[in-house]
C-alpha positions as CSV (number, residue, x, y, z in Angstrom):
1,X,109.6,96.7,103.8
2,X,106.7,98.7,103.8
3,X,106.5,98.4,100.3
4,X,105.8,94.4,100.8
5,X,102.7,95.2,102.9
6,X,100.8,97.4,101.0
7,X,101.5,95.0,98.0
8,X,100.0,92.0,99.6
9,X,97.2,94.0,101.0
10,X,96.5,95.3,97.7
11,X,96.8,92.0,96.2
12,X,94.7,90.6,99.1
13,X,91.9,93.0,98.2
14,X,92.0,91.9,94.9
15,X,91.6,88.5,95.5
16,X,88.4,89.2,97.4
17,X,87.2,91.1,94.5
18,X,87.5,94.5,96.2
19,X,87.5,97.1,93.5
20,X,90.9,98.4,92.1
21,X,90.6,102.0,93.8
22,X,89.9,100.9,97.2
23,X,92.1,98.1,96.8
24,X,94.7,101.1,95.9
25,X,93.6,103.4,98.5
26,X,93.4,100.9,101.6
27,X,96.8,99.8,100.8
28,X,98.3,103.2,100.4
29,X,96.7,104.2,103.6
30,X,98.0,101.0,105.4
31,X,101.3,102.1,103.9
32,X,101.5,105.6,105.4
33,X,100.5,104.4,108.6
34,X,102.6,101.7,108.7
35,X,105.8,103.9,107.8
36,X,104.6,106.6,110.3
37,X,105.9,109.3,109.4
38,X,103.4,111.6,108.3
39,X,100.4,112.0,111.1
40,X,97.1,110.9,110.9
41,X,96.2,114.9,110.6
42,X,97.5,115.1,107.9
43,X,96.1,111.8,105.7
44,X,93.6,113.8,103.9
45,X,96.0,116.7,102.1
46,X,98.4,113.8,101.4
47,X,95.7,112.0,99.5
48,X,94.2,115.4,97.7
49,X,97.8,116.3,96.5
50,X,98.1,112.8,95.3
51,X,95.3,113.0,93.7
52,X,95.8,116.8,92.0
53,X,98.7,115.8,89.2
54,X,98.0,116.5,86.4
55,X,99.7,113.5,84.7
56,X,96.9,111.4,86.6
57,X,93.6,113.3,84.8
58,X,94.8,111.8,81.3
59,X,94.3,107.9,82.5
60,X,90.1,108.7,83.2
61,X,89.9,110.3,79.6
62,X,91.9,107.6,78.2
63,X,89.4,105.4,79.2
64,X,86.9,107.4,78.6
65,X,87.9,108.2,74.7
66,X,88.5,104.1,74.4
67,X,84.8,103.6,75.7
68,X,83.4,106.1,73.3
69,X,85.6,104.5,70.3
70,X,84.5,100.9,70.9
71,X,80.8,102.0,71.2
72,X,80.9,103.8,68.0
73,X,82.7,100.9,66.0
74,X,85.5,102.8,65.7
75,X,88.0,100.1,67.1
């Protein structure tokens, strides 16, 4: 059930031209509260730990390496 909420708050965001990230981190915030299981105390080492996989460093340099490629006519 929670799930539903944060979807149609992030898809509310969007719709009002928020950006993507805060869109993302309203709605994952909302979420957590929402579900209540974690305190508000504790928001801010949730969100670094998110934020510290590795696995999620590769999508910035992704973008970064397509950026560079289209502006030097490689694509």
């Amino acid at each position: 059930m929670v799930s539903g909420w944060m979807l149609l708050i992030f898809i509310g965001l969007c719709l009002f031209k928020a950006p993507i990230a805060f869109s993302m981190l309203i709605a994952a915030l909302a979420g957590i509260l929402l579900k209540g299981d974690i305190p508000i105390t504790a928001l801010h080492t949730h969100i670094i730990d998110g934020i510290n996989k590795f696995d999620y460093l590769a999508i910035p340099f992704f973008i970064m390496a397509a950026f560079v490629m289209n502006r030097g006519g490689i694509t």
